[in-house]
C-alpha positions as CSV (number, residue, x, y, z in Angstrom):
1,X,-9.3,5.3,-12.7
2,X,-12.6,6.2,-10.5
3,X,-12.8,9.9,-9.2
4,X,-13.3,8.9,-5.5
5,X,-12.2,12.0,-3.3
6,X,-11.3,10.0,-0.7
7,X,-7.9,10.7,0.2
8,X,-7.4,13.7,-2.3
9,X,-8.2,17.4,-1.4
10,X,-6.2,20.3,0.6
11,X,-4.7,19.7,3.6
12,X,-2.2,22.2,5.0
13,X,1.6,21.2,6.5
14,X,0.1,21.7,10.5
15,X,-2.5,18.6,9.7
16,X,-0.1,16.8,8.1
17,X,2.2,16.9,11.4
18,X,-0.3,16.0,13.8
19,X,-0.8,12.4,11.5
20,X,3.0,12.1,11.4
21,X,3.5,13.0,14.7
22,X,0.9,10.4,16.1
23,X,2.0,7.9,13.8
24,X,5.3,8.5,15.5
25,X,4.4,7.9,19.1
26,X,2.3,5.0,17.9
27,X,5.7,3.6,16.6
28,X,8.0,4.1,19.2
29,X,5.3,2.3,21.9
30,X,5.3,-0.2,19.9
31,X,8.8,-1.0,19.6
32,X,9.2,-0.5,23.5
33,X,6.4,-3.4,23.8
34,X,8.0,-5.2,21.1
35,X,5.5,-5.1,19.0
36,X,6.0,-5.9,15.0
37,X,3.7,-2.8,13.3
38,X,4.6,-1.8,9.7
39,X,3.6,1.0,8.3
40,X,1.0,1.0,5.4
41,X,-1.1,3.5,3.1
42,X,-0.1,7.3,2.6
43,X,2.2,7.6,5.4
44,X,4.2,4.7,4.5
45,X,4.7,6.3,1.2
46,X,5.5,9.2,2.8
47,X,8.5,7.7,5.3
48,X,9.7,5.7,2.6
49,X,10.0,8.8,-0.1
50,X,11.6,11.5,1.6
51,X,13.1,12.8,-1.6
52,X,9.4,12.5,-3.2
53,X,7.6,12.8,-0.3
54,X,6.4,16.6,-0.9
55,X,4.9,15.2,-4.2
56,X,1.5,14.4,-2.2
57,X,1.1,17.6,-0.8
58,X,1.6,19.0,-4.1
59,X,-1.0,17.2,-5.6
60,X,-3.2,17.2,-3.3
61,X,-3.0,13.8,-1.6
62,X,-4.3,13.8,2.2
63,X,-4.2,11.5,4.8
64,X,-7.2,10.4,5.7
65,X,-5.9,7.8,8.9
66,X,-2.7,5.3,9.9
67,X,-2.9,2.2,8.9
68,X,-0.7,-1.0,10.1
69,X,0.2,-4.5,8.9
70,X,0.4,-7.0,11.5
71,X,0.6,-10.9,12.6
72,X,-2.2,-12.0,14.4
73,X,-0.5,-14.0,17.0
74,X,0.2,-10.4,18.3
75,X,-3.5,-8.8,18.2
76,X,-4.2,-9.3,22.0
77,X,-0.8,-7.1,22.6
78,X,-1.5,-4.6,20.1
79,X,-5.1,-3.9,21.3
80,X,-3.6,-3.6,25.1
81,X,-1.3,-1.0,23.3
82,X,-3.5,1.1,21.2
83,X,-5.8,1.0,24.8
84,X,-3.0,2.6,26.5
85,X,-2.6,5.1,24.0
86,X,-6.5,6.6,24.2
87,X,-7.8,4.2,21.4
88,X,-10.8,2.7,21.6
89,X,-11.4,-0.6,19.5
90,X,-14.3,-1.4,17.1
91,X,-14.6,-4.9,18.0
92,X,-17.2,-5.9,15.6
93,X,-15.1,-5.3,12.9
94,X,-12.4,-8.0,14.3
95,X,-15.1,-10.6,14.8
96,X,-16.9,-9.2,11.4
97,X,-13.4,-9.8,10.0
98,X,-12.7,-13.3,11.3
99,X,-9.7,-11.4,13.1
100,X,-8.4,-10.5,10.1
101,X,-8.9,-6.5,10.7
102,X,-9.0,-4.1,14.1
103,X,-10.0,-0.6,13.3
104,X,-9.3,1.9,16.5
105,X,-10.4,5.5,17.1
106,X,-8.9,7.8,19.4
107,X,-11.8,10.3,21.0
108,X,-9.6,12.7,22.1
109,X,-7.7,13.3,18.7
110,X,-10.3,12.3,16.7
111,X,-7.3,9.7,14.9
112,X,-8.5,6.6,13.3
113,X,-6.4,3.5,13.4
114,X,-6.5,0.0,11.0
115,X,-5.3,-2.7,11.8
116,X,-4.3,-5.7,8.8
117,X,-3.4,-8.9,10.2
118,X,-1.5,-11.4,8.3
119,X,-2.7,-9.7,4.8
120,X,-4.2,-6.9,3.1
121,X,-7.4,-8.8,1.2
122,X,-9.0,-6.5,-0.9
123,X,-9.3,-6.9,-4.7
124,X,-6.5,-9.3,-4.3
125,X,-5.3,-11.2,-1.4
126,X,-1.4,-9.7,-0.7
127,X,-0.3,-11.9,2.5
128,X,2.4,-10.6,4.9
129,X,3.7,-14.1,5.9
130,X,7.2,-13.6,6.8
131,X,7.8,-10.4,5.3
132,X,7.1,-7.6,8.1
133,X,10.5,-8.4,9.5
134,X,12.1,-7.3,5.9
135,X,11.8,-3.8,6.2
136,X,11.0,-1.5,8.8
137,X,9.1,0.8,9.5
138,X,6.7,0.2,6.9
139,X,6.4,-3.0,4.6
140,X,9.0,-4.0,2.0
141,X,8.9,-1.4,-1.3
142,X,7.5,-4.4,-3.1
143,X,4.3,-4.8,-1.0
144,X,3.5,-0.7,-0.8
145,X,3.4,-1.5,-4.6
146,X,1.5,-4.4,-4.7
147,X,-1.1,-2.3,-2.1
148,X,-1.6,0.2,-5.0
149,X,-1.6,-2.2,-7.6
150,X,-4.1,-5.0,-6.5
151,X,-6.8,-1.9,-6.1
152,X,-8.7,-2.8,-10.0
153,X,-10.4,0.6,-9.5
154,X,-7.7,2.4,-8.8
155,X,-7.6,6.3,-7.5
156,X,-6.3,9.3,-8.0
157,X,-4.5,9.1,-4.4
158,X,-2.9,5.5,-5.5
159,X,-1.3,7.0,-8.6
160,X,0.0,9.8,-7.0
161,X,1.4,7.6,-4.3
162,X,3.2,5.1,-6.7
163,X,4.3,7.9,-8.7
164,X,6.6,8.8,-5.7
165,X,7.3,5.6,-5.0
166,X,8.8,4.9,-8.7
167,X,10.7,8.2,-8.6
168,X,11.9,7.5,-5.1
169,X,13.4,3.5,-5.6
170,X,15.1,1.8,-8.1
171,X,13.9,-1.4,-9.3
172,X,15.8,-4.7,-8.5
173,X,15.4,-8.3,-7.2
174,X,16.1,-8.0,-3.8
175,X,14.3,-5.4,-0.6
176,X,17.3,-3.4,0.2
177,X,16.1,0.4,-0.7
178,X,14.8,-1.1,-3.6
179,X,11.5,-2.3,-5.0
180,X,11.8,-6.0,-5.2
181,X,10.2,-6.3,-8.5
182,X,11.6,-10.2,-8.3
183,X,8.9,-10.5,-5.4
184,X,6.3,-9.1,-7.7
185,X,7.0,-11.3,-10.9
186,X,7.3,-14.5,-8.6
187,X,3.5,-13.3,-7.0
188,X,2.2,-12.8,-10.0
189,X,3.3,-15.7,-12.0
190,X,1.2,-17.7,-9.6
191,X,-1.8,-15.8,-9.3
192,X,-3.3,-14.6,-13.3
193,X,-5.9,-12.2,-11.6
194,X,-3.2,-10.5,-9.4
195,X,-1.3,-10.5,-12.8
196,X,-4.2,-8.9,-15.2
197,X,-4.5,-6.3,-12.4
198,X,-1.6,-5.2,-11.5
199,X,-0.1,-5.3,-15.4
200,X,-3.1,-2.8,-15.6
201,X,-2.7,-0.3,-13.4
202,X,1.6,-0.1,-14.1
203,X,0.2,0.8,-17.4
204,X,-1.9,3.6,-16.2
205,X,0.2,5.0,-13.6
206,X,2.2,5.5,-16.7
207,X,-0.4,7.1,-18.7
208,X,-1.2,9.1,-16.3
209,X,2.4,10.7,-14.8
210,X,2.2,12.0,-17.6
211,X,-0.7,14.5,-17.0
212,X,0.6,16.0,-13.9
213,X,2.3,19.7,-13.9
214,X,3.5,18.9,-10.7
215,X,5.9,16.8,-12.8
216,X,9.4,17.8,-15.0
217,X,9.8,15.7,-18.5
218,X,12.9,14.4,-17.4
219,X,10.4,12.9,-14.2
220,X,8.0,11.6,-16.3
221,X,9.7,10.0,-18.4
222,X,11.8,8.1,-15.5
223,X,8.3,6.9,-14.6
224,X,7.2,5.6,-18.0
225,X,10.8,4.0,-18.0
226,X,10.4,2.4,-14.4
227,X,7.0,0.9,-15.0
228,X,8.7,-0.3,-18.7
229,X,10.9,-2.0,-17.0
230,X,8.7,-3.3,-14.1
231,X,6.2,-4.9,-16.8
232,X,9.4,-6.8,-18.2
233,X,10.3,-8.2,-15.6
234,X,7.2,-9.6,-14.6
235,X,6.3,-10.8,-18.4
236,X,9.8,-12.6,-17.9
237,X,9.0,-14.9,-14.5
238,X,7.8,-17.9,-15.7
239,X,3.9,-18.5,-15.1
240,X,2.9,-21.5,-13.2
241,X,0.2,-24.3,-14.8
242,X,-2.6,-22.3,-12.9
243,X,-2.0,-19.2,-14.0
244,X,-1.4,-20.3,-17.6
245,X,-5.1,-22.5,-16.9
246,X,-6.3,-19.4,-15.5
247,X,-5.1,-17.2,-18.7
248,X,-7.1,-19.4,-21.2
249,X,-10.4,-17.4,-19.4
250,X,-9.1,-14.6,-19.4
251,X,-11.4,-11.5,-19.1
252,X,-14.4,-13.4,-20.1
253,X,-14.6,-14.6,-15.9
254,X,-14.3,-11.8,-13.1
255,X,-10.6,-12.2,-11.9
256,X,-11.2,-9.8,-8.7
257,X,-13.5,-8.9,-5.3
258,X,-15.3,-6.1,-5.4
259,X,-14.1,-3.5,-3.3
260,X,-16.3,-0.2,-2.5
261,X,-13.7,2.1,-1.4
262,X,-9.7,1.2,0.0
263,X,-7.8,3.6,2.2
């Protein structure tokens, strides 16, 4: 795990609200403009966990900006909405990105906004194709997993996150409330280097509950036990030719993109 600081530090319960509250009005426009945006990153963690939620502020996690999953097709219409809420778009990083990514800042509340069409592609490549509509408001349990575990140098701020996440949701093979750690095995029985990555980082998410105060026994061990069963699961889905090609190479071939730093 790197010691990146990003995301992680003191943030008191009236800066918290003003993210959740903005987040919040960015939601509801969008809706009335019919708009499909899905929450990502800490706040989605944060909706999704309200049993577990207080967990970041307990150790420390921050948010740091609201971040979105989106389908192209509807980037003109979000841009015309984030316009009409104060934001002002970066444009080079949607033609840098091959229209993959809009990042927005707000002037007046100093709020920064991403936007990640069609996929997050970052050490991994986790596509959104016809899951937004799954879950709402953020991304199906399964993907605000797989956004923690794709990151090979993972954080302090993406344990912490996960953590709650495992406490929060059982395990199970379908999206309803639960994280569908089906959809995970199937993903990574095609893909090794999602795979090697992700089997990783369950592993130290494990390691790691266990260093936290914040958390009882009984807590920890319900994480080593969910991330027990998690690695099952996915050692059970059967791999496809490439990934069993791909597992020949192993480690000895760099199965992942460099990332510097993922929100």
């Amino acid at each position: 795990m790197t010691s990146s600081s990003i995301g992680m530090g003191e943030q008191d319960s009236a800066e918290r609200e003003r993210f959740e509250k903005e987040l919040k009005r960015i939601i509801e426009a969008s809706e009335d403009a019919g708009l499909l945006l899905r929450v990502i990153g800490s706040l989605a963690f944060q909706m999704h966990c309200p049993q577990y939620g207080y967990l970041q502020q307990a150790m420390g996690r921050a948010y740091t900006d609201i971040d979105f999953a989106a389908y192209r097709k509807q980037a003109k219409g979000i841009k015309e909405l984030m316009s009409g809420l104060g934001y002002a778009e970066d444009q080079e990083v949607f033609i840098v990105s091959e229209g993959d990514r809009s990042i927005f800042n707000n002037p007046s509340n100093g709020l920064h906004v991403d936007v990640f069409y069609e996929k997050l592609d970052f050490c991994h490549v986790i596509s959104w194709n016809g899951r937004l509509e799954v879950d709402s408001p953020t991304i199906p349990l399964a993907e605000l997993l797989l956004e923690k575990m794709q990151i090979v140098k993972i954080n302090e701020k993406d344990v912490i996150d996960t953590i709650m996440l495992l406490l929060e949701h059982p395990l199970a093979d379908s999206d309803n409330e639960t994280i569908n750690i089906g959809w995970v095995a199937q993903l990574c029985a095609k893909d090794w280097g999602l795979w090697r990555t992700s089997t990783m980082n369950l592993g130290k998410v494990s390691q790691l509950a266990q260093g936290y105060a914040q958390l009882s026994d009984e807590q920890k061990t319900f994480v080593k036990l969910q991330v027990e069963t998690a690695l099952a699961r996915i050692e059970a889905e059967q791999k496809t030719l490439a990934w069993r090609l791909r597992a020949r190479v192993g480690d000895r071939v760099k199965w992942y993109k460099e990332v510097d730093e993922v929100h």
